[in-house]
N, C-alpha and C positions, 0 to 999 in steps of 0.2 A: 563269773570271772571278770576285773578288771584291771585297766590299766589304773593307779592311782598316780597321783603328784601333788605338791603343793609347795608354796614356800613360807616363808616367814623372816620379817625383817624387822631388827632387833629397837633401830634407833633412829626411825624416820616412818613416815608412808611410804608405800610402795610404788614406783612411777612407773611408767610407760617404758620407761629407757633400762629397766632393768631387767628387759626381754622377758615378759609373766604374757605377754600375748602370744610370743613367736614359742615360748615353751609348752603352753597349755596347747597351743594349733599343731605342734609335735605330737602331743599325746594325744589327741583328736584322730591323727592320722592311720593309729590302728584299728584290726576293725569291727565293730561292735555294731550294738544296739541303740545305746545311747550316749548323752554327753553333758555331763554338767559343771558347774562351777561354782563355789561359794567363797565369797568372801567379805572381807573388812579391811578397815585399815591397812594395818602391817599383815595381816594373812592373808593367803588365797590358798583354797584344797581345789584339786580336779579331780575325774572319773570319767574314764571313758568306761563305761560298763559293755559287757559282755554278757547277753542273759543263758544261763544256763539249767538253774533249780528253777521248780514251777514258781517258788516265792520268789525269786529274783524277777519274775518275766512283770515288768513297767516299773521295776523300782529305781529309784534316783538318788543316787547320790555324788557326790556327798550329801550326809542326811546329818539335821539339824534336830538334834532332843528339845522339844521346848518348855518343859517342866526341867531338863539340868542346864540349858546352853550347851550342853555335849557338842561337838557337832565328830561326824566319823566319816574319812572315806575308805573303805577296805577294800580286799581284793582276799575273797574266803569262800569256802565251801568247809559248812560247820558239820562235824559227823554226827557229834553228841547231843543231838537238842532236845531229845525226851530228858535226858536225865537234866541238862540245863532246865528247860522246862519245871523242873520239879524242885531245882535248886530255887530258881527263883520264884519260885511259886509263881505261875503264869499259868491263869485258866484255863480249860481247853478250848473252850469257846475261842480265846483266841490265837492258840499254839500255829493253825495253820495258817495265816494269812502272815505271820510276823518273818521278814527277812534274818539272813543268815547277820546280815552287819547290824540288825537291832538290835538282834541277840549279844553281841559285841558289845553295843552300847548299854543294853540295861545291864550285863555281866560285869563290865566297866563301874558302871554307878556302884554297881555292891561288893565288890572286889577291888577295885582302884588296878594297883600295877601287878597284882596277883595276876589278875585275869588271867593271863595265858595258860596258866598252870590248870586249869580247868575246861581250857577248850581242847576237843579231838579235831583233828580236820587237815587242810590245806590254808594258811591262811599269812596273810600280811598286811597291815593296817593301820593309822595313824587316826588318834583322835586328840581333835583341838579342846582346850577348856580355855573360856575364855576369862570364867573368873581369877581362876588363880595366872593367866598367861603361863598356861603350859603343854606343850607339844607332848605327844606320846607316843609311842609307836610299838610294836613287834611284827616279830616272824617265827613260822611253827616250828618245832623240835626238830623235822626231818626236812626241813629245806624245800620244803614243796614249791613254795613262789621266792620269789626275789623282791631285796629292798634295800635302792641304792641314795648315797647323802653326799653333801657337798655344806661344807661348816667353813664360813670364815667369820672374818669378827663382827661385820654387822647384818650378818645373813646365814639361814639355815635352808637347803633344801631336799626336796627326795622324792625318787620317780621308782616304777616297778621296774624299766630297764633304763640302761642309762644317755643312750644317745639325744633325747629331748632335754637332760641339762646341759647341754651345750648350747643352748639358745641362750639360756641366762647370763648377762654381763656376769665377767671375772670370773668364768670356769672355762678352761682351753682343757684340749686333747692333747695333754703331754703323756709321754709313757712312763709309766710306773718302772723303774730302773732293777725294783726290789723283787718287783713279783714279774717279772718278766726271766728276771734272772733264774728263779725257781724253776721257772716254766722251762728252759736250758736247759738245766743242771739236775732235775728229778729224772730218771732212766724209764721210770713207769709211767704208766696210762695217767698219772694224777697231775693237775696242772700246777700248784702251789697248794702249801704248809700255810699260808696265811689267810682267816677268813677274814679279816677285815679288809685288806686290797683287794684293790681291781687293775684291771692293767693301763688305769691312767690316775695318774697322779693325784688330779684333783675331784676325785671321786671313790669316796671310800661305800662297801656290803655292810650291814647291818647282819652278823653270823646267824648261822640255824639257833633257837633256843635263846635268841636273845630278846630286850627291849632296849627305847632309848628314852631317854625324859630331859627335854629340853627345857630350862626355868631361866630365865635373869639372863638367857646368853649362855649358860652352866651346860653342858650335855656331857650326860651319863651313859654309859652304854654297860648293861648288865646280865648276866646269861642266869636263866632258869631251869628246872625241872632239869631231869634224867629219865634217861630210855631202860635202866640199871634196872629192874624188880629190886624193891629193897626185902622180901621175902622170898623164900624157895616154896615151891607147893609140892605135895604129899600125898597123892590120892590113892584108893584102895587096889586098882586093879587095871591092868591095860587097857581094857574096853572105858575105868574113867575116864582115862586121859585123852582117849581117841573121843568120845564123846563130848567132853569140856572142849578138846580143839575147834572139833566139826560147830560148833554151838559160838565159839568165837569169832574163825574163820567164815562162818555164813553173815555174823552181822558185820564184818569189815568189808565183804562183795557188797551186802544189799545197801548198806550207806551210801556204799559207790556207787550206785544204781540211780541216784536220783537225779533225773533230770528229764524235763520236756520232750527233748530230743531226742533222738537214734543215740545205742549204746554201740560203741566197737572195743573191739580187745585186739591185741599184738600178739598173736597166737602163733609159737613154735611147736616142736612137736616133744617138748618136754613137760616136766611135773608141774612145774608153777605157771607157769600160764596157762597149761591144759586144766588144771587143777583151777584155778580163777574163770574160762571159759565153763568148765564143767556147773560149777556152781551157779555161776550168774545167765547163764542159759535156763535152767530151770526157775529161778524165779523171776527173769522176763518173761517167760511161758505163760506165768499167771496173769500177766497186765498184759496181754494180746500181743510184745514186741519179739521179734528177733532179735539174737547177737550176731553182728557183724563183724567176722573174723580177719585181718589183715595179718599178711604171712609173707614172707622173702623168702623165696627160691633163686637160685642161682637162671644164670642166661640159661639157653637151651644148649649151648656150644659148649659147654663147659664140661669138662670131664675130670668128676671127679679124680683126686690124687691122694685125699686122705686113706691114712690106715684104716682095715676093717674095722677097728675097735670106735670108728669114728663115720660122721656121715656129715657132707655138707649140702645136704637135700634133704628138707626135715619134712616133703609134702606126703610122702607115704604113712607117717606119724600124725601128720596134719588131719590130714582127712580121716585117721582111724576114729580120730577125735572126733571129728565133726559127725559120722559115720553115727557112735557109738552114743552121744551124747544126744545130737538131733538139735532141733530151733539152733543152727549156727549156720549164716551161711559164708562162707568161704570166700575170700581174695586172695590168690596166688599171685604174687607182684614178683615179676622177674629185673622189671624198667632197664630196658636194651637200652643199650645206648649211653649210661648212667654210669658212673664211676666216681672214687676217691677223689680227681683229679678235677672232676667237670664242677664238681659242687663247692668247692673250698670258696668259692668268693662268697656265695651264698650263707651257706652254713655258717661263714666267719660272720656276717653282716647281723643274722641270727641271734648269735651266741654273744656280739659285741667283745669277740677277743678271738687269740689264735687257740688251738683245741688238738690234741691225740688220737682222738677216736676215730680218726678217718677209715679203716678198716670197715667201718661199721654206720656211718655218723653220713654217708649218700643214702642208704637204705631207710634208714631210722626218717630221716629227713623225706622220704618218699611216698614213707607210712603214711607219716602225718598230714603229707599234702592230699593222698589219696581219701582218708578219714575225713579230713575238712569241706575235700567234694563232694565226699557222700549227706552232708550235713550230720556228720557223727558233733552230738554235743560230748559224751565222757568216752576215755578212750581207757582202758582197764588193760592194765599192765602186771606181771607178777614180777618184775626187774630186781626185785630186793630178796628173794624168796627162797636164795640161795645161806641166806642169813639167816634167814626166819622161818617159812613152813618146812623149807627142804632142805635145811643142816643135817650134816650125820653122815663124816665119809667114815666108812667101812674101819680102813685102815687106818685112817687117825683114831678110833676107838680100838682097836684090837693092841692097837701100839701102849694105850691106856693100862690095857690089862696086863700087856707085860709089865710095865713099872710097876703095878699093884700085885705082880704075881699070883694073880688069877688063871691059871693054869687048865681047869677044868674047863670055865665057862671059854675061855679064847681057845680049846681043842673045838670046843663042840661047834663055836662060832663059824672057826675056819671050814670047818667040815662043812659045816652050811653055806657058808658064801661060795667056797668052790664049787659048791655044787648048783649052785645059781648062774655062776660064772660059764661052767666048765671046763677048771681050770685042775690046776693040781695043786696039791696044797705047799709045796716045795716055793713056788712060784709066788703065793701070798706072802710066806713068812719070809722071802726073801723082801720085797717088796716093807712088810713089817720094820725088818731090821733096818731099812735106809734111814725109814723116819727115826726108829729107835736112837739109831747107832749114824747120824749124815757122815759121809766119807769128806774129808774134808780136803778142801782143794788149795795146791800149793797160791795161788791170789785170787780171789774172786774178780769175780769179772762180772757187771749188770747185763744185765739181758739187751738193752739199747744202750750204747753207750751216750755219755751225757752233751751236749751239742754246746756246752756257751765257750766262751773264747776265756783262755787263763787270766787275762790281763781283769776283764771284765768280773768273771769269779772273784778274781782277789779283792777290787776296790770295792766289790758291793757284800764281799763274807758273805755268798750264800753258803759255800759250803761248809762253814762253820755253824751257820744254824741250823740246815737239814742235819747235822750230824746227832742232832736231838731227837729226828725222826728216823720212823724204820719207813724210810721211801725206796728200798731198790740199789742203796750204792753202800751198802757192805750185805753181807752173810747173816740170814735171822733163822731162830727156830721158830717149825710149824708148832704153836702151844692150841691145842684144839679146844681147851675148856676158857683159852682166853679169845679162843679169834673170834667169836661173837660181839662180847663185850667191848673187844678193841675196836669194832668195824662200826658199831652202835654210836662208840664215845666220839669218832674220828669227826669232827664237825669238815676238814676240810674236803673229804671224801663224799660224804652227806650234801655238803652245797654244792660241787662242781656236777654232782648225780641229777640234785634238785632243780639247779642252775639251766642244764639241755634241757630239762623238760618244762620248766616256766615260760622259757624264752620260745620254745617252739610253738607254744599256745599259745601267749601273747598275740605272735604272729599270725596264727591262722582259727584262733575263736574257738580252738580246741580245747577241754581239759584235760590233761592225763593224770588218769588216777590210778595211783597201785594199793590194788590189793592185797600185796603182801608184807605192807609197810604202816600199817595200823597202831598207832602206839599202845592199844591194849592185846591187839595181835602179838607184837613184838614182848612183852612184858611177857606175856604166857608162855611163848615159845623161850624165855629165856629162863623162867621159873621153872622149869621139870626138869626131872633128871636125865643123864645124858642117856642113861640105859632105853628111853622111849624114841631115839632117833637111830637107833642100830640094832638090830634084833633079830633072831632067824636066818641070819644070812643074809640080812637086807640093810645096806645103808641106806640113809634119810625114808627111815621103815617110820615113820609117824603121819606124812604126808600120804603114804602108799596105803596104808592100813585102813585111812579116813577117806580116801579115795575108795576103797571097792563097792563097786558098782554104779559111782561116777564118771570114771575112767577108764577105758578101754586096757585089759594086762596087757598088752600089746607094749602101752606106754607106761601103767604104771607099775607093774614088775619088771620092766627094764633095765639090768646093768647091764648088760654087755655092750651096748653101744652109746654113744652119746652125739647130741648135734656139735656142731660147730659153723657157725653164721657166719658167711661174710669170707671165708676162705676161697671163694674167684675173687676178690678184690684184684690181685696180682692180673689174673684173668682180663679185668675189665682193662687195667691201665696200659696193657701191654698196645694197644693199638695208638694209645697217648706218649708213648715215651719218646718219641724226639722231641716232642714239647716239652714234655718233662726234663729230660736231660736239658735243654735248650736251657729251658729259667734257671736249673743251676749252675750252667756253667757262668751264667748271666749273675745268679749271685755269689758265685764266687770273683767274680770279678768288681763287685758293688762294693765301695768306703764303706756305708750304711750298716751291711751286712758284716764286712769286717772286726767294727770296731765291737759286735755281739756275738756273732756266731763263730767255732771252730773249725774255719775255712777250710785246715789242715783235715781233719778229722773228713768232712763234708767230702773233698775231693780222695783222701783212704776210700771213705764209702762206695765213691764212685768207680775209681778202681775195683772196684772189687765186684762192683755187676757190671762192668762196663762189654761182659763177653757176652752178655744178651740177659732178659731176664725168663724167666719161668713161672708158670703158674703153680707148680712148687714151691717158688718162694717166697709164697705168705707171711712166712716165719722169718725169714731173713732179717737180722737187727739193721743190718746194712742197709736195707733198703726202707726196712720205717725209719730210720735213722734220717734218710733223705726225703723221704715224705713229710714229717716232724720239720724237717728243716724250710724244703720249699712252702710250706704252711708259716712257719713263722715268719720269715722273709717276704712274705707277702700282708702279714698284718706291719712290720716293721715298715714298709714302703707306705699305708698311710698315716702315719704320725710322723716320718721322719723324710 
């Protein structure tokens, strides 16, 4: 894993006074193994490297081809290199000793701007040619790492995050007016509809699946490959397809596997991560290592409020896992003390913008720092797995068969799931009929309502362009044969997902890798028919199926209850809230804040917990409403 950077100047040499020393000593400052620099004239590439793959441990780059003049700095972890390997016909004699970014580079040589369309992995990377004077660069289909550019007329630049372009003359921290405004004005978890902004002006992302080709001053910026299967698969008999899964799913864990260092996983007590834990425990078995489990539990004080149907202590699941599986050992992190409210400066400094997920995003943040002290080099995640291994609710299929009038197989179906459930079948088919038949509400209303100021809405027409997007601010139907596809294609979903997890590595020399987010993983799961994800009475029955005797039935014939993470959040800030209330009334009272945010709306909120809060009101819109707010309010305070 690296940091990369470099720049390129179009129509002069490069000086001293164009800040290329005080930018490189930025990227120097995260923290790694090594540090290099290459350059010429009008170019300089940087790498703060981070060694993680046994091929990466003394490797230097930027690295310099010297039979192409290539030269490549990347920031990758390649998954496919046998088969690369054979693409390129590369001997075996020397398959092991060659790095992830050579591979890059001789794939380069024989592919030109194809390239990416043939690598699996985590990857973002820039290669100079200096024949033709032409910059290159991508980043992988699913947003794994970050890669940010600053283009003006006689200058191009680009760092993995973006606070070290700001060393260079002629790039200021102005705020992005456009994507800020999204940031407002979206009611859901998602921060902006636009992958090419970032929240400062002069600093534009390179989207997931794209490249750029810099020539004569010219930059192209062009998106490739799809997550889409362009065919359907057909196999003989159930046990195929749970067999073809298990066969796919075990080489997207073991790819994840590689590296020198301690392996940890983000272990809840659900399918996809237990499911990710289950597998890659057994085969660090084989090479002498344990898997290192990191888990969030709630404080000790905290009593749960959720319905039975629901649990916000997933350590009884936890450990069934750990229990059942064996070589894992366990970190139950409760971190007292720790809250939504205590981390927002950090988190923001992180992520280099303001963010939603506070709910969850102290925890996550707490993982990672716990991981980094353990010297975890890959940290395995199943975050995506809801899309991919473990698709398949119940009720969106049954709802399937009514429109197809399938009559038979949805009697027999319900019978089965109720009898899983122990429920009664009146209670399914009513549940059926909502999705069938939604009642439909005299105005909808979003779940958080949307924070920016009208005036500000109006001159910047964001609501006029979300109106393109299904973001949360009208009424959509649940389409269950499209919501895969939709969430696959969603590139701005895919980065802001990608985006926490690059920028937290970055920071602390960690990589996280999810195993449930494999682009031949994802193609598979999106090729079979839906009938293998609902079956017996079992929703997302293809994970469960492929699971027995990996996984404890404890967890993986589980419906009747489900985790939910991060619900003491409310819990934690209640000891914070005169502070909290304090900064909003502080920004309601702020120009700054005015001329963005909907002060009116802000101070409604306020009234409206102002009689105390509760540890029930996790769900409160009100109150993320003002979480949301005092979060933006404080990134608004350093750019304005």
């Amino acid at each position: 894993m690296s940091v990369i950077a470099g720049v390129i100047q179009f129509d002069r040499p490069l000086h001293p006074e164009d800040g290329t020393a005080d930018f490189m000593e930025a990227v120097q400052r995260f923290p790694g193994d090594g540090f290099e620099v290459w350059e010429e004239t009008s170019v300089l590439l940087g790498c703060r490297s981070q060694w993680i793959t046994p091929e990466s441990v003394n490797e230097r780059l930027p690295l310099r081809d010297e039979q192409s003049g290539l030269v490549i700095t990347a920031d990758a972890i390649i998954d496919n290199r046998e088969q690369l390997f054979e693409q390129l016909e590369i001997g075996r004699d020397r398959r092991s000793g060659i790095t992830d970014s050579e591979l890059i580079l001789l794939a380069y040589r024989k592919w030109g701007p194809e390239t990416p369309r043939y690598l699996i992995g985590d990857f973002a990377f820039v290669i100079w040619d200096a024949s033709r004077k032409l910059l290159y660069g991508a980043r992988d289909q699913l947003a794994s790492r970050t890669l940010y550019y600053h283009r003006s007329s006689n200058q191009f630049s680009f760092c993995s995050v973006i606070q070290p372009l700001f060393s260079l003359a002629g790039i200021d921290k102005r705020l992005c007016e456009e994507r800020f405004a999204e940031f407002l004005a979206i009611p859901t978890l998602l921060d902006a509809v636009d992958v090419h902004t970032t929240y400062y002006a002069d600093v534009l992302q390179l989207p997931p699946a794209h490249t750029f080709t810099l020539q004569e001053g010219k930059l192209t910026v062009a998106k490739y490959g799809s997550l889409i299967p362009e065919e359907r698969l057909s196999l003989g008999s159930d046990d195929e397809y749970v067999e073809a899964f298990q066969e796919i799913f075990q080489e997207s864990v073991r790819s994840r596997l590689r590296t020198f260092k301690q392996v940890g996983v983000t272990l809840s007590g659900g399918l996809d991560s237990g499911s990710v834990s289950g597998f890659a425990a057994r085969m660090l078995a084989k090479e002498g290592k344990s898997l290192q489990a990191f888990s969030y539990i709630p404080e000790r004080d905290f009593k749960d409020w959720t319905p039975r149907s629901m649990f916000a202590d997933e350590s009884p699941y936890i450990q069934s896992i750990v229990d059942y599986v064996g070589n894992i050992k366990a970190n139950l992190l409760d971190f007292p003390g720790i809250s939504p409210f205590t981390e927002i400066d950090e988190w923001m400094d992180g992520l280099e913008g303001p963010y939603k997920n506070f709910e969850n995003a102290f925890w996550v943040k707490g993982i990672h720092e716990e991981a980094a002290s353990q010297g975890i080099g890959v940290l395995l995640t199943g975050a995506r797995g809801n899309y991919s291994i473990s698709w398949g609710s119940a009720i969106g299929y049954y709802s399937l068969l009514v429109k197809k009038l399938q009559w038979l197989q949805l009697y027999r179906e319900i019978s089965l799931y109720g009898r899983q459930l122990g429920t009664g079948r009146k209670r399914i088919v009513r549940a059926i009929r909502q999705q069938v038949f939604p009642e439909k509400e005299a105005s909808f209303q979003p779940g958080v309502p949307p924070i920016i100021q009208a005036d500000f809405a109006r001159s910047s027409g964001v609501f006029e362009k979300l109106s393109q997007y299904d973001v949360g601010l009208r009424e959509s139907t649940y389409r269950m044969l499209r919501e895969r596809e939709d969430y696959f294609s969603n590139q701005a979903v895919l980065s802001m997902q990608g985006t926490i997890s690059a920028k937290s590595s970055y920071r602390l020399g960690i990589w996280e890798r999810d195993a449930t987010s494999d682009i031949r993983l994802i193609k598979f799961c999106l090729s079979i028919p839906v009938e293998q994800y609902v079956k017996d009475g079992f929703g997302r029955s293809l994970i469960r199926r492929a699971t027995n005797n990996i996984l404890p039935d404890k967890v993986r014939l589980n419906q009747r209850t489900r985790g939910v993470q991060g619900m003491d959040w409310v819990h934690r800030i209640i000891p914070r809230w005169p502070s909290i209330d304090e900064e909003l009334r502080a920004l309601c009272r702020d120009e700054r804040a005015s001329r963005y945010l909907d002060l009116m709306q802000v101070k409604e909120s306020m009234s409206k917990v102002s009689s105390g809060i509760k540890p029930e009101d996790a769900d409160n819109p009100h109150l993320k409403l003002l979480m949301r707010s005092l979060i933006a309010y404080r990134f608004l305070k350093r750019l304005i």
